[in-house]
BAPABA-511946 format. One record per residue (C-alpha): residue in one letter; residue number from 1; x, y, z. Coordinates in steps of 0.5 Angstrom, whole numbers, plus 500, padded with zeros to 3 digits. Layout:
<nodes>
+------+-----+-----+-----+-----+
: type : seq :  px :  py :  pz :
+------+-----+-----+-----+-----+
:    A : NUM :   X :   Y :   Z :
...
+------+-----+-----+-----+-----+
</nodes>
This chain:
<nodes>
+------+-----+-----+-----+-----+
: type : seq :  px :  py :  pz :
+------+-----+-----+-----+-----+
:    X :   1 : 282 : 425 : 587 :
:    X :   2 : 284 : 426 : 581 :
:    X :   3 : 285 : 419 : 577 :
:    X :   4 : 292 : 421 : 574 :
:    X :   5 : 294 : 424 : 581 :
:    X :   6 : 293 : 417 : 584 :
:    X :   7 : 296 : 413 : 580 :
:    X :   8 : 303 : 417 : 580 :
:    X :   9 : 302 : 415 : 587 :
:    X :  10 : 301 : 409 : 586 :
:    X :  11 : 306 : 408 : 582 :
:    X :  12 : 311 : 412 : 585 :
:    X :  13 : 315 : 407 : 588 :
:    X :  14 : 317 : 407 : 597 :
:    X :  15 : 312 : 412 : 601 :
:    X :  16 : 307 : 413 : 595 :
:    X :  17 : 302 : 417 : 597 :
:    X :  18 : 295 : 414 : 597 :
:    X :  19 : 290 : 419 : 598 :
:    X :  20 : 290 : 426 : 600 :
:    X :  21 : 295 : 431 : 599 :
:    X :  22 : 300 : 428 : 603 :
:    X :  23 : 297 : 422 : 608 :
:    X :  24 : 302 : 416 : 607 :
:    X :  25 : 300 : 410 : 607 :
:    X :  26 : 302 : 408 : 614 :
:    X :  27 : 298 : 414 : 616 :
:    X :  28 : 291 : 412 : 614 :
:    X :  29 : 287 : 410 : 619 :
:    X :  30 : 286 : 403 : 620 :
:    X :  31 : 279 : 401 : 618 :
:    X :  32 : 281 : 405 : 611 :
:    X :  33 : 286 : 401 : 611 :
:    X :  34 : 282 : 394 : 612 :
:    X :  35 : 278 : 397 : 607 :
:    X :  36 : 283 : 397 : 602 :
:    X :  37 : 286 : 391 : 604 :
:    X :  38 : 280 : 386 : 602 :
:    X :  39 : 279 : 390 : 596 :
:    X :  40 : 286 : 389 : 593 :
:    X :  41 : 285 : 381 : 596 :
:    X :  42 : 279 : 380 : 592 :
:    X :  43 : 282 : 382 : 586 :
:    X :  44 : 288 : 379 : 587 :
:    X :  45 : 284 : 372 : 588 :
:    X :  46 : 281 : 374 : 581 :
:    X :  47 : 286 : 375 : 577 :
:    X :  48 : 290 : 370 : 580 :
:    X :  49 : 283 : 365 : 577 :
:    X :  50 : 284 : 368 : 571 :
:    X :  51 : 290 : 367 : 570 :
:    X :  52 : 290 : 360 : 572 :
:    X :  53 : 285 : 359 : 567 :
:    X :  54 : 289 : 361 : 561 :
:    X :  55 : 295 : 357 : 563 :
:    X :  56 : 291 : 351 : 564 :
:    X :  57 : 288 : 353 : 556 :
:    X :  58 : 295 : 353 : 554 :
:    X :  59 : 297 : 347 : 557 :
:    X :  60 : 291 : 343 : 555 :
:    X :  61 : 291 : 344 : 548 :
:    X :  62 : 298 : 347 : 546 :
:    X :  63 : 304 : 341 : 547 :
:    X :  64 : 306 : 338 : 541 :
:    X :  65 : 308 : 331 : 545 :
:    X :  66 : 311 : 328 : 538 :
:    X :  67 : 316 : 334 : 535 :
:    X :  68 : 316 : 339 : 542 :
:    X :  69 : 315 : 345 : 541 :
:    X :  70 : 307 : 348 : 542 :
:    X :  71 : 302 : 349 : 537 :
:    X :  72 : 300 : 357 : 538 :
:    X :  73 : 294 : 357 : 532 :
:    X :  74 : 288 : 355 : 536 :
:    X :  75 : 281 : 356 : 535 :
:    X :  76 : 276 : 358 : 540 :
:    X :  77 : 276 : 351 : 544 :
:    X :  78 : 282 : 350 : 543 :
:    X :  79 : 283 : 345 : 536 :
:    X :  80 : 290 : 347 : 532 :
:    X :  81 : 288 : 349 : 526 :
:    X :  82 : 295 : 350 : 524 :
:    X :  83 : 300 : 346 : 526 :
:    X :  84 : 306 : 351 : 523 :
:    X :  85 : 310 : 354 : 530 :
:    X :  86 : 312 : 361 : 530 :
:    X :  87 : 320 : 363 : 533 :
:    X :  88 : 317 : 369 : 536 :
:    X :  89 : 311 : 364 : 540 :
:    X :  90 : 315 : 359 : 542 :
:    X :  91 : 320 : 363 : 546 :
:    X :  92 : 316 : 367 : 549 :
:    X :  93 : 311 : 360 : 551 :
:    X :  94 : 319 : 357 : 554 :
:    X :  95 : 319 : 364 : 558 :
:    X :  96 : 313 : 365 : 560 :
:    X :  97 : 313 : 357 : 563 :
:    X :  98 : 319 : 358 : 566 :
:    X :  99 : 317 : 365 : 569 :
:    X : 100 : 311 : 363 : 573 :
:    X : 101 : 315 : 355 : 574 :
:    X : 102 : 321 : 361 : 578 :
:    X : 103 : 316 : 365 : 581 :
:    X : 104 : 309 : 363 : 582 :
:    X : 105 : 309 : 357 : 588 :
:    X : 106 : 303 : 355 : 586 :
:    X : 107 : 306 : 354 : 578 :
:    X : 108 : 312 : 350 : 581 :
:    X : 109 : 310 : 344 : 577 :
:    X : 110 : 314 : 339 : 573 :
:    X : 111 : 309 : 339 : 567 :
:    X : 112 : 311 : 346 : 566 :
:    X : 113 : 318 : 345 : 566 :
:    X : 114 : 318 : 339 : 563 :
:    X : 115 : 314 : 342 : 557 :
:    X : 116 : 318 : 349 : 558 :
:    X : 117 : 326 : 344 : 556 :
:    X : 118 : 321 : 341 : 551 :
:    X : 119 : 320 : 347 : 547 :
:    X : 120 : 327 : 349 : 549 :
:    X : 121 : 330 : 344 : 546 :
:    X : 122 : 326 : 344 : 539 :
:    X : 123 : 328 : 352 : 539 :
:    X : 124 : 336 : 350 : 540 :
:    X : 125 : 335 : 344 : 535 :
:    X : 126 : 332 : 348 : 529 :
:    X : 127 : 330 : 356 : 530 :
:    X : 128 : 336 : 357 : 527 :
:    X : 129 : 336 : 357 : 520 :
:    X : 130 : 343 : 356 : 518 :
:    X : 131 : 347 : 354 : 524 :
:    X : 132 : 352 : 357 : 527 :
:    X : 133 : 349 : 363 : 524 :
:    X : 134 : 345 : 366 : 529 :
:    X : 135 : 339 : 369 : 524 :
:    X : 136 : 334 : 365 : 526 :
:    X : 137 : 327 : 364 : 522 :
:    X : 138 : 320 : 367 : 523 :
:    X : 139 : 316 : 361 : 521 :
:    X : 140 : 318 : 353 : 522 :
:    X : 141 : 314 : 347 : 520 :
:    X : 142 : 312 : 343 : 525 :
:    X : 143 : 317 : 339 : 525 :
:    X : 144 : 322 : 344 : 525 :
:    X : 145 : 323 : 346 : 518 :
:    X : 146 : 325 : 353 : 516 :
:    X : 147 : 318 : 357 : 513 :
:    X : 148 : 319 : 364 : 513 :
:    X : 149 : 325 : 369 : 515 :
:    X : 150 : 324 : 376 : 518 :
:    X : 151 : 328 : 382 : 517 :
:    X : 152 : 328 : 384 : 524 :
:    X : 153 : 331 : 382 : 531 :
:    X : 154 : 325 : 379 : 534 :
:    X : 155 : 326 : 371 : 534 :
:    X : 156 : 332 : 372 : 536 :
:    X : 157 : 329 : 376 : 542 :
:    X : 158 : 325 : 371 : 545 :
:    X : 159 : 331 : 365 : 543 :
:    X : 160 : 334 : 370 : 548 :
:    X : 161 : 329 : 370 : 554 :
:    X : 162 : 327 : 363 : 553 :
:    X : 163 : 334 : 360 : 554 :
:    X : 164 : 335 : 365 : 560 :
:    X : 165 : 330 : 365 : 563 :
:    X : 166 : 331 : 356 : 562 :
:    X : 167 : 338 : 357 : 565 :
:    X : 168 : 335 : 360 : 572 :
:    X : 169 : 330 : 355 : 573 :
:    X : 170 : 335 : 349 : 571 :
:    X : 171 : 342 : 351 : 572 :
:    X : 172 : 344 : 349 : 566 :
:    X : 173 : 350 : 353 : 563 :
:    X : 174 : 349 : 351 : 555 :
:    X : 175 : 342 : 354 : 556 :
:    X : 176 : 345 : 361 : 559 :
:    X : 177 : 351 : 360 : 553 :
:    X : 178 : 346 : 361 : 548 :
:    X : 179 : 343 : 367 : 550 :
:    X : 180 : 349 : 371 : 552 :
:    X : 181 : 351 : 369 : 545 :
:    X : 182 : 345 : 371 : 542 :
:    X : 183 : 344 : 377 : 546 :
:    X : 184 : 351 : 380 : 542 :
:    X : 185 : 350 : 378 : 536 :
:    X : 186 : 343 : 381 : 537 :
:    X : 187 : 347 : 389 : 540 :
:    X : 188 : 352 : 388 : 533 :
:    X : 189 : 346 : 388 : 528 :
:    X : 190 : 342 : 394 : 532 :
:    X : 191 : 348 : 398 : 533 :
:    X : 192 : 354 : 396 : 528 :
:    X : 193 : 352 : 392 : 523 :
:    X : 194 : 345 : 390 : 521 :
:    X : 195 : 347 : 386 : 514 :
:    X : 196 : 346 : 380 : 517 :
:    X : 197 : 339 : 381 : 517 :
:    X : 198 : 338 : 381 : 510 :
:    X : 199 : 336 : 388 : 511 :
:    X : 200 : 337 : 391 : 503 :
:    X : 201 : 338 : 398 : 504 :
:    X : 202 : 334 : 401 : 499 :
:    X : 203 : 335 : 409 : 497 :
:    X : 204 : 327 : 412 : 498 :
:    X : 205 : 327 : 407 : 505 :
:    X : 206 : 327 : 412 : 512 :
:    X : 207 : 332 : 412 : 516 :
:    X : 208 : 327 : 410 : 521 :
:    X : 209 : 327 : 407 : 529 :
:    X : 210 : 321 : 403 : 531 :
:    X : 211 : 320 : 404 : 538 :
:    X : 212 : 320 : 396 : 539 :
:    X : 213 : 327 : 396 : 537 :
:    X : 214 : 329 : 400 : 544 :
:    X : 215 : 324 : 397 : 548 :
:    X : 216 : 326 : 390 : 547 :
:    X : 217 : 334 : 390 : 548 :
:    X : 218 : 332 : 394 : 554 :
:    X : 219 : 328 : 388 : 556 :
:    X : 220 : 333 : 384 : 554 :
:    X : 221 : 338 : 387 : 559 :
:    X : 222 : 333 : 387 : 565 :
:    X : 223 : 333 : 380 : 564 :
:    X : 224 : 340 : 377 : 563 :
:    X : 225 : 342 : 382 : 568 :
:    X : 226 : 337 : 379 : 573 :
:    X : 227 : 340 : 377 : 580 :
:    X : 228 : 346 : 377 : 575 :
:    X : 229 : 351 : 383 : 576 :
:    X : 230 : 357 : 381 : 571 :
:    X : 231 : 351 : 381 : 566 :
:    X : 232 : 349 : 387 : 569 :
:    X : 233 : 355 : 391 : 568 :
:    X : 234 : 357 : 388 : 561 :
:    X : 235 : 349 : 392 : 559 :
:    X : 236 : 349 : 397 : 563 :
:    X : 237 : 351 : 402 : 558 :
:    X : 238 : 346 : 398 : 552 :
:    X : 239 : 341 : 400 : 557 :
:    X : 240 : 342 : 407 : 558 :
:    X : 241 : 343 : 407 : 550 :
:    X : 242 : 335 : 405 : 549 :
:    X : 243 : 332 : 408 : 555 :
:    X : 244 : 335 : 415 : 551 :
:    X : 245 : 332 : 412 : 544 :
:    X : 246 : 326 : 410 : 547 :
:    X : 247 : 325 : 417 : 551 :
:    X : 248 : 326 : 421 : 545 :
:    X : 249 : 319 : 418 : 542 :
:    X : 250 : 315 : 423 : 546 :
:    X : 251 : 314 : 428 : 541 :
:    X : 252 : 310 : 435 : 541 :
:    X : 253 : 313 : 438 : 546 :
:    X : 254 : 311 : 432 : 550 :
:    X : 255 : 304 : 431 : 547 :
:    X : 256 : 305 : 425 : 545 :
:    X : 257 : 309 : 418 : 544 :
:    X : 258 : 311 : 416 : 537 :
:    X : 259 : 311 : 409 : 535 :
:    X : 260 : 317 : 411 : 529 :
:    X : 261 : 321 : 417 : 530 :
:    X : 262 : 328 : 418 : 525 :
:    X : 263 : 335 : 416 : 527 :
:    X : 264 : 337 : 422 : 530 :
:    X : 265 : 330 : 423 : 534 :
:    X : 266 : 325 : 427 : 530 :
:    X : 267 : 319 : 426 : 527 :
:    X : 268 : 318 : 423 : 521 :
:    X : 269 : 313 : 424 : 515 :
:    X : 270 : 307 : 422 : 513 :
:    X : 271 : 303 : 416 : 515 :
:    X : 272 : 309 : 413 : 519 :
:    X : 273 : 311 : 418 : 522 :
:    X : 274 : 305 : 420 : 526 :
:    X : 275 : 302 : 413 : 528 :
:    X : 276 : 301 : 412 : 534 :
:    X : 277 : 300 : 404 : 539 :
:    X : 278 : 297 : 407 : 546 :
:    X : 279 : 298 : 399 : 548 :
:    X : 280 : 305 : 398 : 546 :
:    X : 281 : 307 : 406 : 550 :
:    X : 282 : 304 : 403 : 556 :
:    X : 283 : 308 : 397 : 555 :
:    X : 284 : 314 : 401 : 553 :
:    X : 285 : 313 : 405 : 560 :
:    X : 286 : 313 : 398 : 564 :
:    X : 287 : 321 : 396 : 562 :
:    X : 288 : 322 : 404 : 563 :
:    X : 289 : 320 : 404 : 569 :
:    X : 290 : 324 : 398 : 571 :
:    X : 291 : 330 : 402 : 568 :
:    X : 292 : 329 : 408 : 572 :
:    X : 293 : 327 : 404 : 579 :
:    X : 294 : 333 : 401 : 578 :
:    X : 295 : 337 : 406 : 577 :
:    X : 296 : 333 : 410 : 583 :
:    X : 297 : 331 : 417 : 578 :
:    X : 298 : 324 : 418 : 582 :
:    X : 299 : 324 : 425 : 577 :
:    X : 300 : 325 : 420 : 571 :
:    X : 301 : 320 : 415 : 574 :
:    X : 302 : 315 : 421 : 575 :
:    X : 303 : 317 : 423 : 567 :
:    X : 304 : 316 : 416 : 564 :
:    X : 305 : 309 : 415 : 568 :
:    X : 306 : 306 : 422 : 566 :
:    X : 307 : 309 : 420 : 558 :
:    X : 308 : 308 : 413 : 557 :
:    X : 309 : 302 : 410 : 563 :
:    X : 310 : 297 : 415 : 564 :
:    X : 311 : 299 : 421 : 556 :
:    X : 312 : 297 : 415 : 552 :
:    X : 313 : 292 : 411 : 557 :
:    X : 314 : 287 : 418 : 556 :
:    X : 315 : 289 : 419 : 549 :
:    X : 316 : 288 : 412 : 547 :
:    X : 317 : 282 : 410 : 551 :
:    X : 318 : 275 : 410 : 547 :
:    X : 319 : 270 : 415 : 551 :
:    X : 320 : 264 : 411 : 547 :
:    X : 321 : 266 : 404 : 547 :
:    X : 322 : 271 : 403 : 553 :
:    X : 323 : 277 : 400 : 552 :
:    X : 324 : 284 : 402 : 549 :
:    X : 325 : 285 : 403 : 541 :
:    X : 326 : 289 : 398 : 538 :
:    X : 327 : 292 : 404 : 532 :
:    X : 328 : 291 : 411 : 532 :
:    X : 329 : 294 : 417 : 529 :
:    X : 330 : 296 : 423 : 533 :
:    X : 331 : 292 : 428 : 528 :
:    X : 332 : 286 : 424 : 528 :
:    X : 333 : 287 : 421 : 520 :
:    X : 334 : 285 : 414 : 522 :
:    X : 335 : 283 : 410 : 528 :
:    X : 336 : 282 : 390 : 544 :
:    X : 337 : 282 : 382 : 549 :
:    X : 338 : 276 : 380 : 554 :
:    X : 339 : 276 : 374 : 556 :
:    X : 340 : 272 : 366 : 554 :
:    X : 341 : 268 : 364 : 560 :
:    X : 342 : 265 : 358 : 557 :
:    X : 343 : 272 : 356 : 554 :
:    X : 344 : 277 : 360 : 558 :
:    X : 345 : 284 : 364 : 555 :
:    X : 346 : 281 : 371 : 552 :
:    X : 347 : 280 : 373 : 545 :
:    X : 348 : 285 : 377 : 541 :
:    X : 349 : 281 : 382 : 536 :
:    X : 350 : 275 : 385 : 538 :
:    X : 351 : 271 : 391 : 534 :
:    X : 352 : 271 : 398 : 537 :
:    X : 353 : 263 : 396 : 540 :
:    X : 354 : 268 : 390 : 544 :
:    X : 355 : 265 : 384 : 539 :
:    X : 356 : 269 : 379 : 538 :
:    X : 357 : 273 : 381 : 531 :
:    X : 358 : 276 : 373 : 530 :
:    X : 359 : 275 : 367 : 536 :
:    X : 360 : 281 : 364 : 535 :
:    X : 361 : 286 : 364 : 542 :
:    X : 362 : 292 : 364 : 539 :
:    X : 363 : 295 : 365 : 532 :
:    X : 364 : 301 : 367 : 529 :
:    X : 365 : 302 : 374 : 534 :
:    X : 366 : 298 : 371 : 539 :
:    X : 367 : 300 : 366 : 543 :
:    X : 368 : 302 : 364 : 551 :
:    X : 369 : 305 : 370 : 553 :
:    X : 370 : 301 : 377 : 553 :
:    X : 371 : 294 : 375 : 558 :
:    X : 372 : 298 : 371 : 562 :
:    X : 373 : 305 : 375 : 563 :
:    X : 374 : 300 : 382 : 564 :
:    X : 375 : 295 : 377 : 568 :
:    X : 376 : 301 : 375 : 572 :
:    X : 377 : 304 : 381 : 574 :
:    X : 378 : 298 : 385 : 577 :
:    X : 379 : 297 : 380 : 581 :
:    X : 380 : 305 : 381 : 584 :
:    X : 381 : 303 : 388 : 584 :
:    X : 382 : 296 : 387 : 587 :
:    X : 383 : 300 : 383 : 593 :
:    X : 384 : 306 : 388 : 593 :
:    X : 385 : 300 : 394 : 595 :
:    X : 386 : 298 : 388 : 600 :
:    X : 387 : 304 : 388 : 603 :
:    X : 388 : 305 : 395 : 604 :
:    X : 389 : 298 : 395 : 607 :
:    X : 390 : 301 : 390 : 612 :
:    X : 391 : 300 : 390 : 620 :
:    X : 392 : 306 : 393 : 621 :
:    X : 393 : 304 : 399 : 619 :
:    X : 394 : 311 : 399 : 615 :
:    X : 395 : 312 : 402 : 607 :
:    X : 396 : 316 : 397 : 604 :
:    X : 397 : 320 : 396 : 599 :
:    X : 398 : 319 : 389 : 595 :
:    X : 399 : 322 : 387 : 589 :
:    X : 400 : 319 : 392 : 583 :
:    X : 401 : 313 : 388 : 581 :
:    X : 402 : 311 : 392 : 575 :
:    X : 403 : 315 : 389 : 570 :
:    X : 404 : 316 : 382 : 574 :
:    X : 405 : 321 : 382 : 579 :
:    X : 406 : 323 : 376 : 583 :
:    X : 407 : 318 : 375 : 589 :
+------+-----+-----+-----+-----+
</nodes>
């Protein structure tokens, strides 16, 4: 069968379709079935072993027991050789702690939720550069001192998922009043009034729209939203708004995803304008596919799996070397993570030919949350797949796994 046609059918949500023109799962002869079953079982065991083994890295080497937080500038066996802490890593580590703690039994630990309200704790105390402002800052000191500031949203993005996401697993309101703050402070900079980032507006700058923008907010509504239904009501219009941004990077006559498009949804010129991320589409199609399952669109799921899963997949995969190109552009004008066996955790950067580039396992855009969230989510999609194959014969519809629905 036709890789592409197989992974809609995967993908495409209750009675999808695994092989044949139109056999269902619970018409597959037993024996098939069976087979199925210990395929998907042992690549669930491995790539719950692989990320066992990353979480353990990070638990090991990353906790800064005297000043909280996590040291995220690791080297290949796991020495800090840096000790600034990152906004943006020290979120996403509370987030990811809290996330395996609430949905993984196994991951149920106190050394995990006592870390994750560690570094909780260290962002409320000093992520913000000067509170009550909201703006937080890029780069602190180890002990909490403001180094650096972006001009974007995205340390205030992860503030956002991490004090969520340490709400859901300790009921404690202060953690869910800071997010939902944050959440709107963060809408009025995207969508009235941007000067509070220190954005200049500079006359020969774009009026550009990264695709990043978009997809983190829709991100974001999946997550306060979650078993949430006021939340989900208050950002459902934000929702629609991204998810229509988003869509409108597909450009070409639907022959491509574009990583920067304009405001007002067209192409931009130059190098800008036709660079593409085929990694950064695929995880765009995650959250769109969220978006679409929950509002029940099986055309718009079908859409998004043809333009932002398998469109860059086969437009970004390396023919010669395999694996996904990390950059490219769309007309050709110019040009990724395996993992350590002897140290655990995966390499960040690897040459075209898959040479480990640099050994470092963490620095400052690489931390406690790509390999493990990716790792964590197909093993809930591996186990969703072996349920559908269960001894009831029954296509069920579990919680969406792709984009980490509760279990």
């Amino acid at each position: 069968m036709d890789r592409a046609l197989r992974v809609r059918r995967i993908l495409g949500g209750r009675g999808a379709v695994l092989e044949g023109p139109r056999q269902r799962w619970d018409q597959k002869p037993t024996e098939d079935m069976e087979k199925e079953r210990e395929a998907l079982q042992v690549w669930k065991e491995r790539v719950g072993q692989e990320l066992d083994t990353v979480v353990a890295f990070w638990l090991q080497h990353s906790h800064d027991e005297e000043h909280g937080g996590f040291f995220t500038c690791l080297g290949r066996n796991g020495q800090v050789y840096d000790h600034l802490k990152y906004v943006w890593l020290q979120g996403r580590q509370v987030w990811m702690y809290c996330r395996l703690y609430r949905l993984f039994e196994r991951f149920h630990r106190a050394e995990l939720l006592d870390a994750a309200k560690a570094g909780g704790e260290f962002l409320l105390h000093y992520a913000r550069v000067a509170p009550p402002g909201k703006k937080c800052a890029f780069v602190l000191t180890r002990d909490g001192r403001p180094v650096k500031v972006q001009r974007t949203i995205f340390s205030e993005c992860f503030y956002t998922m991490a004090m969520n996401e340490l709400w859901k697993v300790t009921g404690e309101t202060r953690y869910q009043n800071e997010a939902v703050e944050m959440m709107d402070q963060i809408i009025h900079w995207v969508r009235v009034d941007p000067t509070g980032l220190g954005r200049p507006q500079l006359s020969g700058t774009p009026a550009t729209e990264p695709m990043a923008v978009p997809m983190m907010l829709l991100s974001l509504v999946e997550q306060l939203g979650e078993e949430d239904e006021a939340l989900t009501s208050k950002y459902a219009e934000l929702g629609d708004w991204c998810a229509h941004r988003i869509l409108q990077h597909i450009q070409r006559d639907g022959k491509a995803v574009l990583e920067n498009i304009s405001e007002d949804g067209k192409e931009l010129p130059g190098c800008l304008g036709r660079h593409q991320n085929p990694g950064h589409a695929i995880e765009a199609g995650w959250f769109l596919l969220q978006y679409a399952h929950r509002k029940g669109d099986a055309k718009l799921q079908m859409h998004i799996i043809d333009k932002f899963l398998l469109l860059p997949f086969h437009s970004g995969w390396d023919p010669e070397h395999g694996g996904l190109f990390y950059f490219q552009d769309v007309d050709g004008l110019c040009p990724t993570q395996f993992h350590d066996p002897e140290f655990g955790e995966w390499f960040g950067y690897l040459n075209r030919e898959g040479k480990v580039a640099l050994n470092i396992k963490g620095g400052p855009f690489k931390g406690c949350f790509h390999v493990p969230r990716c790792l964590a989510r197909c093993e809930q999609i591996l186990e969703a797949l072996i349920h559908r194959l269960g001894p009831t014969s029954v296509v069920s519809s579990p919680a969406d796994p792709i984009c980490g629905g509760s279990k």
